[in-house]
Backbone of each chain as ProteinMPNN parsed JSONL, in Angstrom:
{"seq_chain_A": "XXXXXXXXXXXXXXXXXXXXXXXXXXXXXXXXXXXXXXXXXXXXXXXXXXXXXXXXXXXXXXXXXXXXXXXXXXXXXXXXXXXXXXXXXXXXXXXXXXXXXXXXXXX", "coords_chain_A": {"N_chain_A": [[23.331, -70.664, -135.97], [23.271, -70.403, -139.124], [22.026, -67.661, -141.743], [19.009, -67.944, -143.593], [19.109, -71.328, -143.384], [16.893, -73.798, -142.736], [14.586, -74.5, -140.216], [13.755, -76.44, -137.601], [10.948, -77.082, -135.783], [10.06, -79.122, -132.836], [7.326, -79.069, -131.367], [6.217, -79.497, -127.885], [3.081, -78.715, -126.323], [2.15, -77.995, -123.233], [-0.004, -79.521, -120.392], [-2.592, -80.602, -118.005], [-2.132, -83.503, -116.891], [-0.704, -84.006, -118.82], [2.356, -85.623, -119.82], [6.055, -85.811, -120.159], [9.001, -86.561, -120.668], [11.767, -85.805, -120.133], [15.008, -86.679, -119.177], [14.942, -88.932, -120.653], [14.31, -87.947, -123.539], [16.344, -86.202, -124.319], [18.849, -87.845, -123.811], [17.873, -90.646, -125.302], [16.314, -89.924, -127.351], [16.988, -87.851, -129.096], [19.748, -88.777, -129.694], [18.895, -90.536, -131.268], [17.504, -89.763, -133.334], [19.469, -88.295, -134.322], [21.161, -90.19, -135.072], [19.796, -91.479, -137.286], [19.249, -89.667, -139.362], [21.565, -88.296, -140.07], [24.057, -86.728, -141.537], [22.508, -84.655, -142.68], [21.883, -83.148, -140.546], [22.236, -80.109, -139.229], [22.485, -78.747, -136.773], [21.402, -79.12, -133.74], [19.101, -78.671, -130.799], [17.763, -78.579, -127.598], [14.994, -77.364, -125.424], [13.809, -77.511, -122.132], [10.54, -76.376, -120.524], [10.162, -73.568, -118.404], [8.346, -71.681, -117.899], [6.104, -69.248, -118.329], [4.969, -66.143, -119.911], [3.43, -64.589, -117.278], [4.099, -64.175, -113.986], [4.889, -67.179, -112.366], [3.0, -68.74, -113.804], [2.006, -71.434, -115.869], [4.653, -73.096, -118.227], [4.059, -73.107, -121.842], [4.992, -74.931, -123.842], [6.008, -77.883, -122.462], [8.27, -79.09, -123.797], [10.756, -78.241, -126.4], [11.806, -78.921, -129.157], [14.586, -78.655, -131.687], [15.77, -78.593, -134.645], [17.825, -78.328, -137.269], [18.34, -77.808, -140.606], [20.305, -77.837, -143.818], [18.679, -76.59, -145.797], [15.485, -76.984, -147.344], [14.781, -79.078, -149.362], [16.858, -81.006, -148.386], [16.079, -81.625, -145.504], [13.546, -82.074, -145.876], [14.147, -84.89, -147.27], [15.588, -86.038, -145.606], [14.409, -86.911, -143.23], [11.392, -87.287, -144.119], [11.884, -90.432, -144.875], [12.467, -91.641, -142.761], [10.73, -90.749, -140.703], [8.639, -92.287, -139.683], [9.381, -94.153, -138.187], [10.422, -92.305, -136.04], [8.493, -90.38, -135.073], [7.395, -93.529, -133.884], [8.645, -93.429, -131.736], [7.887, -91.698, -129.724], [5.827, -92.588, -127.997], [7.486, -93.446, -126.035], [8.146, -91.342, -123.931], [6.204, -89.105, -123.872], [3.023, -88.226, -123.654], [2.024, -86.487, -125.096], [1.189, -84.764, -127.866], [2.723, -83.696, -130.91], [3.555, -80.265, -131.77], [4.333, -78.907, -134.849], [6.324, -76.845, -136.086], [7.944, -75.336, -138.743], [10.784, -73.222, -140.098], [12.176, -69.728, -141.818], [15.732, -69.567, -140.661], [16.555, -66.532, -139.883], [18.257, -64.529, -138.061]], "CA_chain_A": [[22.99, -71.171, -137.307], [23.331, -69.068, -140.666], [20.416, -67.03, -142.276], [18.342, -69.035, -144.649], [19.105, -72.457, -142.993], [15.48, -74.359, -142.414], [14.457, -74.721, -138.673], [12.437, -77.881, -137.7], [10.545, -77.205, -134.222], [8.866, -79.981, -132.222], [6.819, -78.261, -129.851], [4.99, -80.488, -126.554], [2.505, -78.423, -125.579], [1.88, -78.511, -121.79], [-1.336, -79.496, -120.037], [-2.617, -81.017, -117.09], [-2.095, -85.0, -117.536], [0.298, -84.56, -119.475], [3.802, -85.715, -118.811], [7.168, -85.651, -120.941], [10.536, -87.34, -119.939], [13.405, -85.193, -120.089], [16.337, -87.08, -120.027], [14.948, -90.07, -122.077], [14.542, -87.141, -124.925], [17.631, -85.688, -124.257], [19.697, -88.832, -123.78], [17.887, -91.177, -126.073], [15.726, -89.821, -128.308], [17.896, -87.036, -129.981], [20.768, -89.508, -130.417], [18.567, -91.384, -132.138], [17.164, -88.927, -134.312], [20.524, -87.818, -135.225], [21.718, -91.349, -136.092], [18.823, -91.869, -138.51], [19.611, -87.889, -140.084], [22.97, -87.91, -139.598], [24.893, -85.693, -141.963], [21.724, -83.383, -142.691], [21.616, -82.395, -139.523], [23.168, -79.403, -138.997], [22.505, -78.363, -135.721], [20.362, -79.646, -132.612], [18.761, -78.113, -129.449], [16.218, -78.848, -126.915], [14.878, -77.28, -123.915], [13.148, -77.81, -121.264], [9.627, -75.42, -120.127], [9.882, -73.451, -116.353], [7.282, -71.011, -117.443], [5.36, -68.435, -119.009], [5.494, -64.742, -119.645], [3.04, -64.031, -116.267], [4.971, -64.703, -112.988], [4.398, -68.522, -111.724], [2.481, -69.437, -115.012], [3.0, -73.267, -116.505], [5.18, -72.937, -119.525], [2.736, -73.205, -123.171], [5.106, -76.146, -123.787], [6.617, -78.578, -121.739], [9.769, -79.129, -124.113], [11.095, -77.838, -126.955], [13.24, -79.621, -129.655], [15.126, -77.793, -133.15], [16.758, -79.435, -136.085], [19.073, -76.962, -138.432], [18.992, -78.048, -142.118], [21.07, -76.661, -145.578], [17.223, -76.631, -146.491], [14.131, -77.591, -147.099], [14.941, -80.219, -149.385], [17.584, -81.765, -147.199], [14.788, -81.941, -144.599], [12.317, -83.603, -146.511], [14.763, -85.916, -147.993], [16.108, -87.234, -144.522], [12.953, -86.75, -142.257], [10.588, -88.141, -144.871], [11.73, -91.623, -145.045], [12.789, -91.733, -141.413], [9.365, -90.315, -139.958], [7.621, -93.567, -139.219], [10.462, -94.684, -137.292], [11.124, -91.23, -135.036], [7.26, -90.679, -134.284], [6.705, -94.322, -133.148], [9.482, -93.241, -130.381], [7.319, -90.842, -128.838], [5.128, -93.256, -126.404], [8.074, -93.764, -124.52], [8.806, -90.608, -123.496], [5.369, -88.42, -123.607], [1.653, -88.759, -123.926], [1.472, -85.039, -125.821], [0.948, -84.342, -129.501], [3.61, -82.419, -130.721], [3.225, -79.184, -132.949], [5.727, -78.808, -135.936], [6.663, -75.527, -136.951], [9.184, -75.29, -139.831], [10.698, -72.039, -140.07], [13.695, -70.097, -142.095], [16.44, -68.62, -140.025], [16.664, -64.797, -140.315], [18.871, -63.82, -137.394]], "C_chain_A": [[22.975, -70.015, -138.317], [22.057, -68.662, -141.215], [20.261, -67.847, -143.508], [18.253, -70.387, -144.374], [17.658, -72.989, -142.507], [15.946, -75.205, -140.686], [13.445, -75.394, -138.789], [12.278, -77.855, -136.446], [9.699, -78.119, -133.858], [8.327, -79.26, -131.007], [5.756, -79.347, -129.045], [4.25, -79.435, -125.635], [2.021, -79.248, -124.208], [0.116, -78.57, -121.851], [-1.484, -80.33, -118.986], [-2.81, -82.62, -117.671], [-1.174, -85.308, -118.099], [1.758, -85.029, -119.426], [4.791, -85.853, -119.956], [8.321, -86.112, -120.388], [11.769, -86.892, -120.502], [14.511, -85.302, -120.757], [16.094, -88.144, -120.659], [14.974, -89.267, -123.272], [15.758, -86.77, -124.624], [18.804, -86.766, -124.549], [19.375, -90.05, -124.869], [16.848, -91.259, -127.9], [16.187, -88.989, -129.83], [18.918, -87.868, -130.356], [20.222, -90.564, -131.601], [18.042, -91.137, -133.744], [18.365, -88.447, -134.888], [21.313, -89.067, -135.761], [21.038, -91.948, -137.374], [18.878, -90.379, -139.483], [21.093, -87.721, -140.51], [23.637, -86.813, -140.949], [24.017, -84.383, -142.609], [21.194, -82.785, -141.572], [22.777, -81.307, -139.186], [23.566, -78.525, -137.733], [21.283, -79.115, -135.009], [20.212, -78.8, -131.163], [17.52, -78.686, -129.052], [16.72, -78.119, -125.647], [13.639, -77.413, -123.626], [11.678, -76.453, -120.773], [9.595, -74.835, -118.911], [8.864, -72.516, -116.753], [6.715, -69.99, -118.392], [5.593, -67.058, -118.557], [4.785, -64.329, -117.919], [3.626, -64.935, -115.517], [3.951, -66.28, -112.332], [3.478, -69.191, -112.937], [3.312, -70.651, -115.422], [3.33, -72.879, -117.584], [4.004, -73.821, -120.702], [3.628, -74.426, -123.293], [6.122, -76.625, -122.896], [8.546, -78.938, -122.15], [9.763, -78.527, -126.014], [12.395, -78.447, -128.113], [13.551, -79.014, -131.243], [16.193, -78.69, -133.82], [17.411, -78.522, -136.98], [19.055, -77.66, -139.697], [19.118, -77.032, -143.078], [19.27, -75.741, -145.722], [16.271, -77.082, -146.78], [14.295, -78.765, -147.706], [15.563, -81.434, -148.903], [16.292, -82.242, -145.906], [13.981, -82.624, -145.002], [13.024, -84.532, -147.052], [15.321, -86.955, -146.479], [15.56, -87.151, -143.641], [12.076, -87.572, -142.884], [10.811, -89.558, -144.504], [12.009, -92.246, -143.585], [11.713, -91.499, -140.053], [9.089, -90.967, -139.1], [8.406, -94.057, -137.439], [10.793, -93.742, -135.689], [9.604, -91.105, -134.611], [7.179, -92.131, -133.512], [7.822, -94.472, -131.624], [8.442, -92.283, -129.521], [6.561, -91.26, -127.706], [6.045, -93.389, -125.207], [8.81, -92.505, -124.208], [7.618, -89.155, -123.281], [4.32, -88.873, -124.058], [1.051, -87.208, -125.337], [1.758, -84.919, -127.128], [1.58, -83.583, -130.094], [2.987, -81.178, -131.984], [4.537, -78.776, -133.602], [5.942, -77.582, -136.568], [8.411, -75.945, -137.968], [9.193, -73.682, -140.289], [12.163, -72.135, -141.143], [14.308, -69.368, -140.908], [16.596, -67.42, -140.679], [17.589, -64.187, -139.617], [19.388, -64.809, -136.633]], "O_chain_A": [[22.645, -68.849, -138.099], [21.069, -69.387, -141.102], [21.142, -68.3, -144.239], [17.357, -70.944, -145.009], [17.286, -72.261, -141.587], [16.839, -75.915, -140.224], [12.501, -75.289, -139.573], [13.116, -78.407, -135.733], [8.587, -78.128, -134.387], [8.878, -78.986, -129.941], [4.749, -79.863, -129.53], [4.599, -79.228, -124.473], [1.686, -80.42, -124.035], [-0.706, -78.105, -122.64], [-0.472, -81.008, -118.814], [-3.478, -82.906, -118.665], [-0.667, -86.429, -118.128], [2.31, -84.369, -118.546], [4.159, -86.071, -120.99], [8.382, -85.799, -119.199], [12.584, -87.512, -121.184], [15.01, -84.838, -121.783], [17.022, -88.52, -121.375], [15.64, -89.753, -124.186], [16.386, -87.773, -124.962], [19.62, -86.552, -125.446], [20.367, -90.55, -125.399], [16.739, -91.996, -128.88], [15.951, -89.237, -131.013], [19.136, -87.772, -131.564], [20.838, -91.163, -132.482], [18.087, -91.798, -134.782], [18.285, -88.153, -136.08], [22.023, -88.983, -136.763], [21.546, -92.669, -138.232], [18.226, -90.471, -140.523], [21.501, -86.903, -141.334], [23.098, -85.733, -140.709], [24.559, -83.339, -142.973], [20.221, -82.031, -141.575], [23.951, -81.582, -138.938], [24.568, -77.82, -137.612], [20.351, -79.621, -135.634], [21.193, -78.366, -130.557], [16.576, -79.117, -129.714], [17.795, -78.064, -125.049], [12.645, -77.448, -124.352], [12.214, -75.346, -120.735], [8.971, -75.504, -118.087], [8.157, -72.353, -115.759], [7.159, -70.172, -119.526], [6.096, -66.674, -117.501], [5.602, -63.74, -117.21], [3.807, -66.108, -115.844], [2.769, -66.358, -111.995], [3.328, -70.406, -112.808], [4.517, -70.902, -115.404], [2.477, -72.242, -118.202], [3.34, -74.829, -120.458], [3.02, -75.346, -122.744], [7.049, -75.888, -122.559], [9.548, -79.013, -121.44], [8.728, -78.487, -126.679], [13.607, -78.399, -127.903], [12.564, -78.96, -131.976], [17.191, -79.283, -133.411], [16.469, -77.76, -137.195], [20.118, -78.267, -139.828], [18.541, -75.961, -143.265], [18.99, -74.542, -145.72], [16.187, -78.117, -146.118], [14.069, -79.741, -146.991], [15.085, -82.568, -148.934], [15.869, -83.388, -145.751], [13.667, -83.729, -144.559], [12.22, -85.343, -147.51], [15.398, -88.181, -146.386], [16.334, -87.37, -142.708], [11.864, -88.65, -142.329], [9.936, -90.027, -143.777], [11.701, -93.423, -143.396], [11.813, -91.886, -138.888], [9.148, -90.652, -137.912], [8.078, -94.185, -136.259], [11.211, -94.2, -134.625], [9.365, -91.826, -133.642], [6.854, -91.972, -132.335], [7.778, -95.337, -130.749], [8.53, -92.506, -128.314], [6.513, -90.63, -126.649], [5.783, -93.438, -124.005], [10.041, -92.54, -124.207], [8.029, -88.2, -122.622], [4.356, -89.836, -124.824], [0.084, -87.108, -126.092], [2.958, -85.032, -127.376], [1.143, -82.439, -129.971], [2.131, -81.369, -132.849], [5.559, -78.403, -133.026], [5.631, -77.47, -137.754], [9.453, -76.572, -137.776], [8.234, -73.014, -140.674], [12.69, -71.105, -141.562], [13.609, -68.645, -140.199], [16.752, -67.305, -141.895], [18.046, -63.2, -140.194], [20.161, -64.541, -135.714]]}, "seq_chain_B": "XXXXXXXXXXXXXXXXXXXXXXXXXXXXXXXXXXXXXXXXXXXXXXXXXXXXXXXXXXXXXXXXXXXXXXXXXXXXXXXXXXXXXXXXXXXXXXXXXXXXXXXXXXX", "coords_chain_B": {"N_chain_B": [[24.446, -72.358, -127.618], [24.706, -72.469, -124.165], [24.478, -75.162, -121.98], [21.736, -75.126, -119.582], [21.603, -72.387, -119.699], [19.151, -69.725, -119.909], [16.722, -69.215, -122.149], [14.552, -67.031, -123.714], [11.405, -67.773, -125.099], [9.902, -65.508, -127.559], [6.992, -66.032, -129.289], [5.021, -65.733, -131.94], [1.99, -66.277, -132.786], [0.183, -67.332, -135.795], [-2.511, -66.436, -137.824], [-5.424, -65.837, -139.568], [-5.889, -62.583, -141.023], [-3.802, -61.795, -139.437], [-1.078, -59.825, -139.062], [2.356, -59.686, -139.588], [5.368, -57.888, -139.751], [8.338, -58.888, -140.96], [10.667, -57.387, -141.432], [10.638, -55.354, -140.335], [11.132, -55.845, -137.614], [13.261, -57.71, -137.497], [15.365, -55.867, -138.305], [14.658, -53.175, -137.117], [13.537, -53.655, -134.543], [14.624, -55.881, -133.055], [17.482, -54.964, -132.79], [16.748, -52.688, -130.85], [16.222, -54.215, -128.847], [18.024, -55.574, -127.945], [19.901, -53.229, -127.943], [18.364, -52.214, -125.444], [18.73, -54.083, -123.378], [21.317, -55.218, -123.151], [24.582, -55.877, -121.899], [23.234, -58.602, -120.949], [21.858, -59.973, -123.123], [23.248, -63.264, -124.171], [22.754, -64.031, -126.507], [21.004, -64.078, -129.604], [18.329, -65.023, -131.985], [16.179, -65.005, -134.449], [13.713, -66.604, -136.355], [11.583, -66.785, -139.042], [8.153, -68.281, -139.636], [7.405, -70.859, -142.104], [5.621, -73.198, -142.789], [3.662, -75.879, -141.627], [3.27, -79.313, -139.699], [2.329, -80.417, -141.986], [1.798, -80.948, -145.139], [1.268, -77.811, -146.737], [0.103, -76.93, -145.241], [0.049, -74.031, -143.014], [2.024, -71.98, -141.099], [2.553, -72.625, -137.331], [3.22, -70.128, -136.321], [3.345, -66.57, -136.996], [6.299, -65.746, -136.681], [8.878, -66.357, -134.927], [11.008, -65.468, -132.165], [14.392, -65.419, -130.156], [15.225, -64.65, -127.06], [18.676, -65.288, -125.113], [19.62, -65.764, -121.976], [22.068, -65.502, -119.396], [20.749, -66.382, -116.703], [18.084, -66.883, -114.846], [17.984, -64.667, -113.089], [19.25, -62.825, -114.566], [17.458, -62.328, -116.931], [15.063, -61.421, -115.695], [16.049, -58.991, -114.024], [17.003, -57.458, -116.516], [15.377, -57.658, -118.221], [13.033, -56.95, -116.834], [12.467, -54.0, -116.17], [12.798, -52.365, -118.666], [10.594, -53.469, -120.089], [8.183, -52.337, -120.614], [8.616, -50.243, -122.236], [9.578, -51.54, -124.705], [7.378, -53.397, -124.79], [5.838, -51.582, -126.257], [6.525, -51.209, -128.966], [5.993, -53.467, -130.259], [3.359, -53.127, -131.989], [4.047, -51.455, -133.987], [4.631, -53.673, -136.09], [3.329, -55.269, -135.503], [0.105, -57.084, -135.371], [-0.153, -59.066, -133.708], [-0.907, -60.909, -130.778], [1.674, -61.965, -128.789], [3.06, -65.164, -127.968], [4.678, -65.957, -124.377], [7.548, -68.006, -123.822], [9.828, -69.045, -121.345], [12.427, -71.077, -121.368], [15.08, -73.875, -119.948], [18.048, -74.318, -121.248], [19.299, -76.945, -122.318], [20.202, -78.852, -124.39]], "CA_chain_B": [[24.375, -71.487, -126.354], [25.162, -73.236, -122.972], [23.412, -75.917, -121.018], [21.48, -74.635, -118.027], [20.604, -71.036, -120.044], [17.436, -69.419, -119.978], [15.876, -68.929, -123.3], [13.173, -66.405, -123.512], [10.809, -66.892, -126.878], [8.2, -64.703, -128.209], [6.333, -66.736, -130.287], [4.087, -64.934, -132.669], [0.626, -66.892, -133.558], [-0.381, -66.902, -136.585], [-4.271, -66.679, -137.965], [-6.278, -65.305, -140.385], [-6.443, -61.267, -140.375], [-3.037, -61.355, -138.832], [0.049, -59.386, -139.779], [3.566, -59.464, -138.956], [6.247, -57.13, -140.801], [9.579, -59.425, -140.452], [11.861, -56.615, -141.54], [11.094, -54.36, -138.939], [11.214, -57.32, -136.669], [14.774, -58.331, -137.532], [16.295, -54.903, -138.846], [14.43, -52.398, -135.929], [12.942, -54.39, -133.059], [15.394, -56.795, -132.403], [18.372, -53.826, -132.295], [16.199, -51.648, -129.938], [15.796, -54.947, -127.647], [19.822, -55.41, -127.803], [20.257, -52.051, -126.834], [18.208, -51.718, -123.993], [19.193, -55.258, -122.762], [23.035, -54.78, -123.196], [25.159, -57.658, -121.882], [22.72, -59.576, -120.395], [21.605, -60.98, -123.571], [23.864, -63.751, -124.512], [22.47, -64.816, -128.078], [19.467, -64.024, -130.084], [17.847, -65.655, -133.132], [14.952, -64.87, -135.612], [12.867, -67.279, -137.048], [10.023, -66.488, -139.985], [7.234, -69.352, -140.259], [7.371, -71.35, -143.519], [4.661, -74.007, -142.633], [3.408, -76.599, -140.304], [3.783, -80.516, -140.355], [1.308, -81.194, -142.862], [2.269, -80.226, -146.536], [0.906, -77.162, -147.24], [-0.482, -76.265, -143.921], [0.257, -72.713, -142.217], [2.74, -72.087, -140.116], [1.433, -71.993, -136.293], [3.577, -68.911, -135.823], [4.633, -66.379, -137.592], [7.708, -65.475, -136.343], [9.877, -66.354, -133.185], [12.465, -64.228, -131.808], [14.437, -65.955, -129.168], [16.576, -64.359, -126.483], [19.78, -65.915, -124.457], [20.475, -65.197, -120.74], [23.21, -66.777, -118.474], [20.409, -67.202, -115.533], [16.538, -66.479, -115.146], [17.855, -63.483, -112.663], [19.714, -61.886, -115.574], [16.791, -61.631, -117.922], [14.282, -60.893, -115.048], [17.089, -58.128, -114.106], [17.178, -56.931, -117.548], [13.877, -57.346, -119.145], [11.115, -55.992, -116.2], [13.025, -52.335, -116.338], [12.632, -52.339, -120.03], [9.327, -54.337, -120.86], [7.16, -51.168, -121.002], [9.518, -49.997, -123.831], [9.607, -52.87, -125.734], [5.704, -54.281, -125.514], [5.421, -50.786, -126.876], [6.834, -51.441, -129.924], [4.743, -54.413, -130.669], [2.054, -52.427, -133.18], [5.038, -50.74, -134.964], [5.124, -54.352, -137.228], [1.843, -56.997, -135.804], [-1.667, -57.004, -134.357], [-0.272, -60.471, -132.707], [-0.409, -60.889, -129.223], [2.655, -63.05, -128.574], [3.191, -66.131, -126.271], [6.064, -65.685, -123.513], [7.799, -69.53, -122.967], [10.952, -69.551, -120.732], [13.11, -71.83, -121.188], [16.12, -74.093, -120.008], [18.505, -75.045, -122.421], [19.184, -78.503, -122.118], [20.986, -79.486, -125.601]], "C_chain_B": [[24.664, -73.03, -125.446], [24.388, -73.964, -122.314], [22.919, -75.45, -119.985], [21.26, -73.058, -118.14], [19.454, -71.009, -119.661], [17.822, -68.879, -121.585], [14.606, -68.234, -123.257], [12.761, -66.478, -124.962], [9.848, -66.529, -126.781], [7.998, -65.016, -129.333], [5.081, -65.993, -130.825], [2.674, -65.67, -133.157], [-0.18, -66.763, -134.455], [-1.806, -67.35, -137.122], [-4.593, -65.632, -138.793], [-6.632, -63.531, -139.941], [-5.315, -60.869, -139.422], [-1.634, -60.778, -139.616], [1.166, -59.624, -139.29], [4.806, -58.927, -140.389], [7.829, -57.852, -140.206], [11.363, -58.507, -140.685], [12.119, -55.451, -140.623], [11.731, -54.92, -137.775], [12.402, -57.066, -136.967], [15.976, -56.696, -138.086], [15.822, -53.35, -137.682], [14.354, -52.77, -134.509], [14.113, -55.028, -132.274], [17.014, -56.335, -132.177], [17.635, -53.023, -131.271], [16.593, -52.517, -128.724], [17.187, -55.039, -127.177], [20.041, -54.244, -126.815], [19.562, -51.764, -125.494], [18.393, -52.752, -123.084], [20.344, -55.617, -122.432], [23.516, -56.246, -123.192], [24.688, -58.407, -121.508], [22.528, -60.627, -121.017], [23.333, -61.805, -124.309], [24.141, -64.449, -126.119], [21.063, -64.098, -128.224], [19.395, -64.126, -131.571], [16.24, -65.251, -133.284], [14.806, -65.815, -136.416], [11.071, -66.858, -137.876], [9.748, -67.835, -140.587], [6.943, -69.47, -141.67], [5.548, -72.22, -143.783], [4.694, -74.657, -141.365], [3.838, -77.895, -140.921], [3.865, -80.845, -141.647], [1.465, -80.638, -144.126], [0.894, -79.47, -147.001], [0.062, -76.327, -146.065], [0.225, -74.974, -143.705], [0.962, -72.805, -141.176], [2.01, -71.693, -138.758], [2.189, -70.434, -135.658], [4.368, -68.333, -136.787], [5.704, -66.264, -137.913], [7.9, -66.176, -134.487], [10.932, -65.641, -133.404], [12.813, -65.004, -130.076], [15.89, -65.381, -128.543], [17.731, -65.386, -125.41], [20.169, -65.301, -123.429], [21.486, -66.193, -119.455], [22.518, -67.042, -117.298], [19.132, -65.996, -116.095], [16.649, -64.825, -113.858], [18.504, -62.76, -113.536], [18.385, -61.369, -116.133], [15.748, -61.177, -116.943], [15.161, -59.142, -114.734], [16.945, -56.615, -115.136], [16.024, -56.738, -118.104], [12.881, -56.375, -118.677], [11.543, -54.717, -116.305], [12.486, -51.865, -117.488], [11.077, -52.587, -120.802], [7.918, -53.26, -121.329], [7.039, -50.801, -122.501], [9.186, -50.901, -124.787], [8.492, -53.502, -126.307], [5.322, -52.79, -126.555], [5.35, -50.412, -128.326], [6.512, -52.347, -131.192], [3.805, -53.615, -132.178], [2.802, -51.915, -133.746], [4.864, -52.008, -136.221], [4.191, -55.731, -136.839], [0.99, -56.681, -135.032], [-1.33, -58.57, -133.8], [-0.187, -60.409, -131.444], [0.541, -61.906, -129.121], [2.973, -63.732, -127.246], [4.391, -66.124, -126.06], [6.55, -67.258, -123.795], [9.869, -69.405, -122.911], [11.276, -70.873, -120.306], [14.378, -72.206, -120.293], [16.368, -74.608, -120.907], [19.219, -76.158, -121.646], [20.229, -79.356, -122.827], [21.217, -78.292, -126.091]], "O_chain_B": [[24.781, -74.188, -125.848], [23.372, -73.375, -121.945], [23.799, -75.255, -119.146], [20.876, -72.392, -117.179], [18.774, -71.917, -119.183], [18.841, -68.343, -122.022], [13.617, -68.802, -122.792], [13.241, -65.803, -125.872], [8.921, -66.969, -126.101], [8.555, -64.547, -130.326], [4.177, -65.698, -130.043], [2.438, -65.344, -134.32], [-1.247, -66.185, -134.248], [-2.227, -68.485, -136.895], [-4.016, -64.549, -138.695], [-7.316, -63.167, -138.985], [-5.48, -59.913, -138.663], [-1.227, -61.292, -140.658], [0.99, -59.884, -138.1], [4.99, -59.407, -141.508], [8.38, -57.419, -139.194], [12.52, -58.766, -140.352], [13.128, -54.843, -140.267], [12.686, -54.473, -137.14], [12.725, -55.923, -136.642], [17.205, -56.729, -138.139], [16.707, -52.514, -137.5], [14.97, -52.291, -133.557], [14.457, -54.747, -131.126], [17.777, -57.069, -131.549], [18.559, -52.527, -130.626], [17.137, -52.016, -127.74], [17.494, -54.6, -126.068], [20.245, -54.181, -125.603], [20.12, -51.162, -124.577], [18.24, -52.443, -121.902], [20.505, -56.33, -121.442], [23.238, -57.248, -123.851], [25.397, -59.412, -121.47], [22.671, -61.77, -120.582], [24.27, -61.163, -124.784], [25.081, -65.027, -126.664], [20.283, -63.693, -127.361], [20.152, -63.518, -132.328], [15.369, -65.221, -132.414], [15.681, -66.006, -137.262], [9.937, -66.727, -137.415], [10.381, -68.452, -141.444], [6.422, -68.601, -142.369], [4.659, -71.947, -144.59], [5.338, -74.356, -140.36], [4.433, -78.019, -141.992], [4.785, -81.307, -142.321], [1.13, -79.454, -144.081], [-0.14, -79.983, -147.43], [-0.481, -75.229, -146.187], [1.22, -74.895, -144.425], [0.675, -73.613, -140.292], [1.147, -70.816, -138.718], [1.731, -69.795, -134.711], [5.379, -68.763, -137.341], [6.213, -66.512, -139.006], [7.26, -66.316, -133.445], [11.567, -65.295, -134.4], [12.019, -65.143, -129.146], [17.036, -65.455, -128.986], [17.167, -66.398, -124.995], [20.957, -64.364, -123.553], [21.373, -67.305, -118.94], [23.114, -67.801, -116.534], [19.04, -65.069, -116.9], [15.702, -64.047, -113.74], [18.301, -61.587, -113.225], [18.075, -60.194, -115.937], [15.298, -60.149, -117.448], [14.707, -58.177, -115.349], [16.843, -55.42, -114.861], [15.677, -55.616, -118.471], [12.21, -55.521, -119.257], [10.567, -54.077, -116.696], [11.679, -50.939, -117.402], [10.613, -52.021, -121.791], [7.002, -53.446, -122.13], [6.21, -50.882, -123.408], [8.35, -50.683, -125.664], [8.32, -53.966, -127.434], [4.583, -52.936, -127.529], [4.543, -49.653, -128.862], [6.634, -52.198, -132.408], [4.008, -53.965, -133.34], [2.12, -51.557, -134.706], [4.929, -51.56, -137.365], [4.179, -56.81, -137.431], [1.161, -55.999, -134.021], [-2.298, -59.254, -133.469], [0.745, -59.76, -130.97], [0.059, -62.986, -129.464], [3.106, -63.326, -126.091], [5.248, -66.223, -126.939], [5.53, -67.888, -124.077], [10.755, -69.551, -123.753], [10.808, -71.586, -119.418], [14.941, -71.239, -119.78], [15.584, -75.285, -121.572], [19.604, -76.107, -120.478], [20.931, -80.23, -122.317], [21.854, -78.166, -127.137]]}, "name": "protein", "num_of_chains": 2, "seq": "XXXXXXXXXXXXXXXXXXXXXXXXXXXXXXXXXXXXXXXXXXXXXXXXXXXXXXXXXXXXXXXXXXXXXXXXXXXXXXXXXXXXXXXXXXXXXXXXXXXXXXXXXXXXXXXXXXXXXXXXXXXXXXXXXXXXXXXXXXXXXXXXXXXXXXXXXXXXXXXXXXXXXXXXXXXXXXXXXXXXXXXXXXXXXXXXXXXXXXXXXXXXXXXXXXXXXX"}
């Protein structure tokens, strides 16, 4: 992605209880999110958690998902009205609360 | 990057009374780590925290810096030789302690 482009992180912190479903995010949750975004999305990633910096440690989150937009207003313009819709996907696929970092790209 | 990477990020946490200098970060640090990492790493990206969900909230980190290796014995390989070096460098540009989370990439 290019410097200055706005980064949209969903982070699922791990924890005991908690559980997350993979390939339903992978397979139907991102397609879905990019059909309700679609041409302000400028990039997509997700991964998956095996672990933490000390050896055999549970990874801080379980999964990991990134959105690429022009910019911030692009982001709030096709996230905003689409919100309601992409949160009430989340029961079927984890029980965990996500944490939203919004960042710019630098490197 | 490629499905079935490792992703190593160092996520920076940000809080009250904390610093982080993003130009050393992205114009010293993250050339030192290159060089003593060579070809192992496959990619690496810088991210500086804008905010959080909630309009007007604080970003939960300041920065991420995220490296790219073609398997979790590359960057083990590459990193534990090095990691002395490198945490050492840390206080050159934040009083953060930063969280490890290895990844697979996935999407």
């Amino acid at each position: 992605m290019k410097k200055g482009m706005i980064k949209v992180s969903v982070l699922y912190p791990n924890a005991k209880g908690k559980n997350f479903d993979i390939d339903y995010y992978c397979n139907q949750h991102v397609s879905m999110v990019a059909g309700l975004l679609g041409d302000a999305i400028k990039g997509a990633t997700v991964e998956k958690g095996l672990g933490g910096g000390a050896p055999g440690s549970m990874a801080t989150f379980a999964a990991m998902g990134n959105l690429y937009f022009e910019s911030m207003d692009s982001f709030q313009n096709s996230f905003g009205p689409n919100a309601e819709q992409i949160m009430a996907d989340l029961p079927n696929f984890t029980n965990i609360e996500p944490v939203i970092q919004i960042s710019e790209v630098m490197v």
